[in-house]
C-alpha positions as CSV (number, residue, x, y, z in Angstrom):
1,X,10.3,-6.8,-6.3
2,X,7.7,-7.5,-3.6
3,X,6.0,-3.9,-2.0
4,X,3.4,-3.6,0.4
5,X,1.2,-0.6,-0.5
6,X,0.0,1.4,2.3
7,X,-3.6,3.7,2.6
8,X,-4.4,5.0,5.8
9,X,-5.8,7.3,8.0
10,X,-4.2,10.3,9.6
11,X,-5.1,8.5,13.1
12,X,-4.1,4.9,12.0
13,X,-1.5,3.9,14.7
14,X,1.7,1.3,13.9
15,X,-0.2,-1.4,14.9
16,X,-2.8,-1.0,12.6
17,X,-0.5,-0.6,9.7
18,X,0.9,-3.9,11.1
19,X,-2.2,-5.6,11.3
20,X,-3.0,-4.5,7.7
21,X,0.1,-6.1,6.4
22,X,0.0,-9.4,8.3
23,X,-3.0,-9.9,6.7
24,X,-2.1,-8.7,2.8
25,X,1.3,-10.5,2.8
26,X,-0.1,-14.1,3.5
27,X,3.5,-15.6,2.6
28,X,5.4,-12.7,0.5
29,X,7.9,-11.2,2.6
30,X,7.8,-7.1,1.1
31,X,11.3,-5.6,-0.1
32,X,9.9,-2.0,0.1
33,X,6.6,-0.2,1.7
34,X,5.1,2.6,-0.4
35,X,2.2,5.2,0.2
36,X,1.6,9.0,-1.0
37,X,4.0,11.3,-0.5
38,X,1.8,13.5,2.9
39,X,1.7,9.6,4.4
40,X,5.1,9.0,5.1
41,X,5.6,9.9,7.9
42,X,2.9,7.7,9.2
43,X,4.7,5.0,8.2
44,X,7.9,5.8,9.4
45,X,8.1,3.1,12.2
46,X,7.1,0.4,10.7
47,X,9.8,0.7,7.9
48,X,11.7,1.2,10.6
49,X,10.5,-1.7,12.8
50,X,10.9,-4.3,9.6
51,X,13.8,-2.2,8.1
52,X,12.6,-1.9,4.8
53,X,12.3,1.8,2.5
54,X,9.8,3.5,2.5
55,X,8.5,4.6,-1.9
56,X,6.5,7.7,-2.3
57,X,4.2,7.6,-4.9
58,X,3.1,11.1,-6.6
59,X,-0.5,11.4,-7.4
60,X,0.0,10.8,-11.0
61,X,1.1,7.5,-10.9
62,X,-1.6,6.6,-8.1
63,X,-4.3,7.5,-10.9
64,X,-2.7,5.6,-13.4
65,X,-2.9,2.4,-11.7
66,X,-6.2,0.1,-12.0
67,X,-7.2,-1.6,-8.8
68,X,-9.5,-4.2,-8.0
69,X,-11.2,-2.3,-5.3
70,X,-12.8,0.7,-5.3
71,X,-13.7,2.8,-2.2
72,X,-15.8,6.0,-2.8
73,X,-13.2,7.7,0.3
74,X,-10.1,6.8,-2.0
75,X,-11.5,8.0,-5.0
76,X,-12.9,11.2,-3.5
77,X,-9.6,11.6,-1.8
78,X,-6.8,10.5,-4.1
79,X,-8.3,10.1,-7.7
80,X,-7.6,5.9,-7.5
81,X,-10.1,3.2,-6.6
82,X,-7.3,1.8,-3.5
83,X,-4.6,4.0,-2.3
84,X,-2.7,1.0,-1.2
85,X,-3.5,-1.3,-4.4
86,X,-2.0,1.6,-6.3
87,X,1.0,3.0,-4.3
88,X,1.9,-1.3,-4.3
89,X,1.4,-1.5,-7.8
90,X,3.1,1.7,-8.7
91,X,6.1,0.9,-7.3
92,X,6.6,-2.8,-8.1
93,X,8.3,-2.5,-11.0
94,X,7.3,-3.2,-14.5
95,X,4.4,-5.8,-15.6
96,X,3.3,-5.6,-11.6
97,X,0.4,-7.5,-10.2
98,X,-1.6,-7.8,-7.5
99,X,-1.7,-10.8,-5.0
100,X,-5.0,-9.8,-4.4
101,X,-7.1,-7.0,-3.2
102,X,-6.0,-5.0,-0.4
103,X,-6.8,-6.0,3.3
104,X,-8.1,-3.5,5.8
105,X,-7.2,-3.6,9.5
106,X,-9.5,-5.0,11.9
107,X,-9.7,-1.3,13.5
108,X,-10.6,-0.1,9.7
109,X,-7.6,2.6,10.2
110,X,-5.4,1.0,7.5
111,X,-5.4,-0.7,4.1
112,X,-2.5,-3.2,2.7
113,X,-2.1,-4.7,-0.5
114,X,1.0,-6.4,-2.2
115,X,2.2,-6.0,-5.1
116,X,5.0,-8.0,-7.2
117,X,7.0,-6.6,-9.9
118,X,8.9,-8.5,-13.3
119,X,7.1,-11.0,-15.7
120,X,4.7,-13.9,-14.8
């Protein structure tokens, strides 16, 4: 399973979260978006717009996750190093990876990172 995790700000509009992905997906097309639980509505239209669910990930398993960034606001925030790297990661499915660090939107409103579950 391919998921696009998802950090953003309260302000961060679709397009953002658009631009954020474009960016993070390079050539994986996501079967799911995730982000915390208090975020989803916020990303309500894009799910929408691509047609893909939406995962809510509790705080628990955001903490538990190790990401490759770490942003003093996420941490302060949400307990993680990357909201996205860990809602993605979280949600993949078993022995999940990242395809790399998250991307941040050019209007620095939103974070994306990908994630894909099942073995090597």
């Amino acid at each position: 399973m391919i998921v696009a995790g998802f950090g953003f700000r309260a302000a961060a509009s679709p397009a953002s979260l658009q631009n954020a992905l474009i960016k993070a997906s390079q050539d994986h097309r996501p079967d799911a978006l995730a982000t915390v639980a208090d975020k989803l509505d916020g990303l309500q239209p894009l799910a929408e717009t691509l047609d893909l669910p939406i995962i809510s990930v509790s705080p628990p398993k955001l903490k538990a996750q190790q990401t490759l960034t770490q942003s003093k606001a996420s941490d302060a925030a949400r307990d993680t190093g990357s909201v996205a790297e860990a809602a993605a990661l979280a949600s993949a499915g078993p022995d999940a990876r990242l395809v790399g660090p998250r991307h941040i939107s050019d209007d620095r409103m939103a974070t994306c990172a990908i994630a894909i579950g099942g073995p090597l």
